[in-house]
N, C-alpha and C positions, 0 to 999 in steps of 0.2 A: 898505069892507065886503068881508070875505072868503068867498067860498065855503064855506071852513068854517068851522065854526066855533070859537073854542080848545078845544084838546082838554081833558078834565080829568083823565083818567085818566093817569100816567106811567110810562115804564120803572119799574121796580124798580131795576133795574141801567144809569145808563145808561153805561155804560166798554164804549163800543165801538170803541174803539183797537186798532192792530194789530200791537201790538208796543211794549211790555208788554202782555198783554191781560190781560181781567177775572181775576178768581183762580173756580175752580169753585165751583158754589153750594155754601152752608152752610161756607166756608174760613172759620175765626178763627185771633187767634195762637196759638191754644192747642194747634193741633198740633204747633209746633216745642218744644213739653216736653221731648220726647223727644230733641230735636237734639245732635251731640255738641258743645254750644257752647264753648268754650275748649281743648280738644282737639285733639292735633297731629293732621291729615289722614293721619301716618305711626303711628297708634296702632295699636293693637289694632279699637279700637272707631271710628276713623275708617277705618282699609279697609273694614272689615265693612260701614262706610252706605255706601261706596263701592262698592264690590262689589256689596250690594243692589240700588243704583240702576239699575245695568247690567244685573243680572239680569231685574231688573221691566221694565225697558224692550225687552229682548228677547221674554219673554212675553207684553207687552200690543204691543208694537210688529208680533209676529211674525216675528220677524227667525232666519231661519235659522240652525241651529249652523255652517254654512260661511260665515258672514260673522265679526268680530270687532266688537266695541262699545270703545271710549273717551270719555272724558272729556275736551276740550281745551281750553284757553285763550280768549278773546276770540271768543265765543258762535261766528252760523253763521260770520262771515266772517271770523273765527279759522281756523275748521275747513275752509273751502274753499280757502283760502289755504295753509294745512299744505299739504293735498295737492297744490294745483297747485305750489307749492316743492319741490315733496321728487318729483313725478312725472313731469310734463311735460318733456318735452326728445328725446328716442329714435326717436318718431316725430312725423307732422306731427299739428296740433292744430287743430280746429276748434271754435269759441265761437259758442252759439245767446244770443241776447238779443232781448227785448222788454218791458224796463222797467228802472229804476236800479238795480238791483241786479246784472242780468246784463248790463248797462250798465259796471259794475264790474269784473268779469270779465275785460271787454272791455279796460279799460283796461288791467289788470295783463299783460295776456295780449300787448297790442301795446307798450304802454310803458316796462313794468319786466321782465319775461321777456323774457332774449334768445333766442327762437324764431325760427327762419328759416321752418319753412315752416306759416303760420298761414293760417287760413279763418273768413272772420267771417259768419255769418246770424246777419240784424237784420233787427227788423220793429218798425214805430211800437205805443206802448201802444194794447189791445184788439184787438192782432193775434197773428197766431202766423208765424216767417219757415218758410221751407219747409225741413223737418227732414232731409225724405228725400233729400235732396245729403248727408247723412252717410254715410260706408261705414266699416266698422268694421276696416279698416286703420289707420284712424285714431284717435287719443284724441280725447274729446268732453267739454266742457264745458257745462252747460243748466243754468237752475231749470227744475223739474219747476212751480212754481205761480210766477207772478208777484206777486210779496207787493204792489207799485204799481201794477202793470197791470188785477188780476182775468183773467187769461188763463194757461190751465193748458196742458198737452200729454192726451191725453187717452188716450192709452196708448204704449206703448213699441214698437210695431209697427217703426219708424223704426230701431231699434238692432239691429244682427243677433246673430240667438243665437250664432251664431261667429265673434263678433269675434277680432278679434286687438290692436286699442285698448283703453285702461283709457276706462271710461265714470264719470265725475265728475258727481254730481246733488246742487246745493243745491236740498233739499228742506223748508226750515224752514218754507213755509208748504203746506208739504201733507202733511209726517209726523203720524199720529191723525187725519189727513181722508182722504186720497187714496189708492187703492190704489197700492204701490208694488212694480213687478215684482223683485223681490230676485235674479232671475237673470242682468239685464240691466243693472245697478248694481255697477260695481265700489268707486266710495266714496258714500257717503249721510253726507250733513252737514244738521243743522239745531237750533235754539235750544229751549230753554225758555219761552222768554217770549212763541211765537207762540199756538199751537192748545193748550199744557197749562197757561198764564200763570202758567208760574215765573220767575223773578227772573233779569236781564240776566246777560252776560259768561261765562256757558259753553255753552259749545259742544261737540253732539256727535261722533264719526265712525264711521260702520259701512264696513268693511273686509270686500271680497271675497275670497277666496283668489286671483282672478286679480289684486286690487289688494295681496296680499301681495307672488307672484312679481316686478310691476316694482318696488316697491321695493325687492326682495335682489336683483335682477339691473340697477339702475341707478343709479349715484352723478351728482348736478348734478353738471356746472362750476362751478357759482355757491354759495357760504358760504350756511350755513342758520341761520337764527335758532336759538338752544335750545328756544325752544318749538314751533320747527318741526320738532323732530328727533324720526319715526318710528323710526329703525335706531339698531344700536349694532354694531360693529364686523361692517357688511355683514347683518345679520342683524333681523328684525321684532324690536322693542324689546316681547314680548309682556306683558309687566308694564304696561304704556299699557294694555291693553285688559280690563286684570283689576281696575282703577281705583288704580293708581299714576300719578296723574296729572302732569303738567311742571312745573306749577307749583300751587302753593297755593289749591285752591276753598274759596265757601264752605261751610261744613257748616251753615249756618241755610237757605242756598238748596238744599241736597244734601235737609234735611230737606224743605222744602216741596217739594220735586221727586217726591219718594220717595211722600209723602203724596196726591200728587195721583194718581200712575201705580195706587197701588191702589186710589183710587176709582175710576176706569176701570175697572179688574179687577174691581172687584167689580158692578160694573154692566153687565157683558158686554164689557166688551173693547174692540178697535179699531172688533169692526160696533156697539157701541152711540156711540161717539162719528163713526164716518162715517155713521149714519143721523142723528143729531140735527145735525150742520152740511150734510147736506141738509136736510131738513126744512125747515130754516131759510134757506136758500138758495132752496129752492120758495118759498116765503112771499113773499122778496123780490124775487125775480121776475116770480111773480103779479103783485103790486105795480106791478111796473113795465110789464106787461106791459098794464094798463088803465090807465095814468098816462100822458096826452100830451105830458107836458112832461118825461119822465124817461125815459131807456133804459141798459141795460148796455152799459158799454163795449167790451164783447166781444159781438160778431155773431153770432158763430157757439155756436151754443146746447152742444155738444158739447165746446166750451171754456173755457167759464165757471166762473171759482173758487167752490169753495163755502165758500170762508173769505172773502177780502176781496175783497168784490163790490162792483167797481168800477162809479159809475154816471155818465154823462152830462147834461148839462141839452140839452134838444135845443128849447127854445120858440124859437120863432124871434125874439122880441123878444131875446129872450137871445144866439142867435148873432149879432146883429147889431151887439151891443157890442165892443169892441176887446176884447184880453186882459187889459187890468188891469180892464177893467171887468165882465171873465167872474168875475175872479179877487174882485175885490170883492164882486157880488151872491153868488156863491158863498159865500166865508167870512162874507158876512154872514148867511145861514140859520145857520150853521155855530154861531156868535156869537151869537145868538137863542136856538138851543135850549140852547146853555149855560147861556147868564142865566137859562133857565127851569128848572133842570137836570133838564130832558130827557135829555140825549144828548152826548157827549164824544168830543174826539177825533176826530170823522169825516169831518171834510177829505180830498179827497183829494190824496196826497204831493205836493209841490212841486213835482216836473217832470210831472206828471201831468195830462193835460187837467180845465180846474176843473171839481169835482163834487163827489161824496163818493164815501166808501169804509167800508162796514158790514161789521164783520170779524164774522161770523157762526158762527163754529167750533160743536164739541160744547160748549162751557163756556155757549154763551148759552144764556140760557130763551128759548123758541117765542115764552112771552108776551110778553118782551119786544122783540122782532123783532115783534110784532103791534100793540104800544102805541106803536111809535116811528114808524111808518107814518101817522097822521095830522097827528103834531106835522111831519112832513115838508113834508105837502100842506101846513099849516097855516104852515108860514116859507116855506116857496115862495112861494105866495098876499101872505102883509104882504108881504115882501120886494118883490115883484114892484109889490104898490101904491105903495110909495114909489119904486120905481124908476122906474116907466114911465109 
């Protein structure tokens, strides 16, 4: 017998996945009518959605007219890749990680980049490493959100306004959540498919004018992919950033992209979509914050994502399992609320201490972040009976 008892009431939505995430409330296919579907992306009427998309995403993103927008290739880690290919090299490089993504970084950065003088802060997931050993003599590599960790940076203090380094921020899971200082960013890269749940494999990039100057003033050593190539004979390839894209997007994902950015818009903009995945972020905190057997992965309250909020099992029956058996009770709640379909997807990533991970953005309803909180209690509880 459980504490609670089964819930009866359920999500609406439960696609709490973080990446692809849910589509905005009230999305059918019937907005991609409009799409230019079978249309060269070199048409008339394929720039034009092109171009749209970029413009919208300026306006609703807020992105200063001294920054540049493009479209790129192979979503965020397409785009954060372009630029560490095409910019890193000239001066020394330093790479902040604390989770597999920025984890990634890491690797490219020590592995495949022949960099000689490289600086690596790491810190274990639900931590942040210490940023302020950055000086901005130096180029800088960070996610701004930890899309596996739930651990954000919590403002930009750490970067100096006169730098002399291009400062690099995969920011896919915090662009339309997180306020992003645009003076302290020389490139911003991030997905579709995080916080506005448009469809995989493009990827954006916002370009600084200070991240213009090192690419016209530095050629790699090292051959660059074609769809790595920002320049064209020493010069910004400025057609990239007017939506002449490298390669071939699609225009059915261009349309759903397009269609989602002016629901934003018309619903107030960036502060209606960074109030509602707070909101919702408070909820689940709350939550955890009167739950003894649940905590945030991240300690420090000031650093907690308010997209994919990463959580802890901290029962002590529970730590006292080995790790495949953390890893078991864990995805067996996980496996429960599916079969009930409750709730989808919320595992938390693989190398991730076992938990869950409730991607919480502006696209979820409040409600449903309120109806997924007993089915919780409620597989924790069976789960726990048959385990222990």
């Amino acid at each position: 017998m459980t504490k609670h008892p089964k819930p009866v009431e359920k999500p609406a939505d439960g696609r709490f996945s973080a990446g692809p995430s849910r589509k905005r409330p009230g999305w059918t296919p019937e907005i991609l009518n409009t799409a230019a579907l079978g249309r060269s992306h070199r048409s008339a009427v394929g720039k034009a959605k092109l171009k749209e998309l970029i413009e919208l995403s300026r306006e609703v993103l807020e992105v200063p007219d001294t920054h540049r927008i493009a479209i790129v290739p192979a979503s965020d880690t397409g785009a954060v890749e372009m630029a560490m290919w095409s910019m890193l090299g000239p001066r020394g490089v330093d790479v902040a990680a604390w989770e597999s993504f920025g984890n990634d970084w890491i690797t490219d950065t020590q592995s495949q980049l022949p960099l000689d003088d490289l600086r690596i802060f790491k810190a274990e997931y639900g931590e942040l490493p210490d940023l302020n050993q950055y000086s901005g003599d130096r180029d800088l590599v960070f996610t701004w959100n930890g899309t596996t960790g739930g651990v954000r940076v919590p403002n930009a203090d750490f970067i100096p306004a006169d730098r002399e380094g291009v400062v690099i921020c995969d920011a896919t899971s915090a662009a339309y959540a997180q306020a992003l200082p645009w003076d302290k960013l020389d490139v911003v890269t991030y997905s579709w498919q995080k916080n506005m749940g448009g469809e995989a494999a493009h990827g954006m990039l916002i370009l600084s004018e200070h991240g213009k100057e090192r690419l016209e003033s530095y050629q790699p050593p090292w051959p660059l992919p074609k769809i790595f190539r920002m320049t064209k004979g020493g010069k910004l390839n400025e057609a990239l950033f007017e939506g002449v894209t490298i390669n071939t997007p699609s225009l059915m994902a261009v349309e759903d992209h397009i269609e989602s950015l002016k629901w934003v818009r018309d619903r107030g903009g960036l502060q209606y979509m960074h109030d509602r995945a707070d909101e919702n972020f408070a909820i689940l905190q709350a939550w955890m914050d009167r739950t003894p057997w649940i905590e945030n992965l991240c300690s420090v309250p000031e650093q907690r994502s308010n997209t994919g909020v990463c959580m802890k099992i901290v029962d002590p029956r529970f730590q006292a399992l080995d790790m495949d058996g953390q890893k078991a009770f864990a995805g067996a709640i996980v496996k429960l609320l599916d079969s009930e379909d409750v709730a989808y997807d919320f595992g938390s990533y693989k190398t991730a201490p076992p938990g869950f991970r409730i991607w919480a953005s502006g696209l979820a309803a409040k409600s449903d972040i309120e109806a997924l909180l007993p089915w919780l209690e409620w597989g924790f509880e069976t789960v726990a009976a048959q385990t222990f």
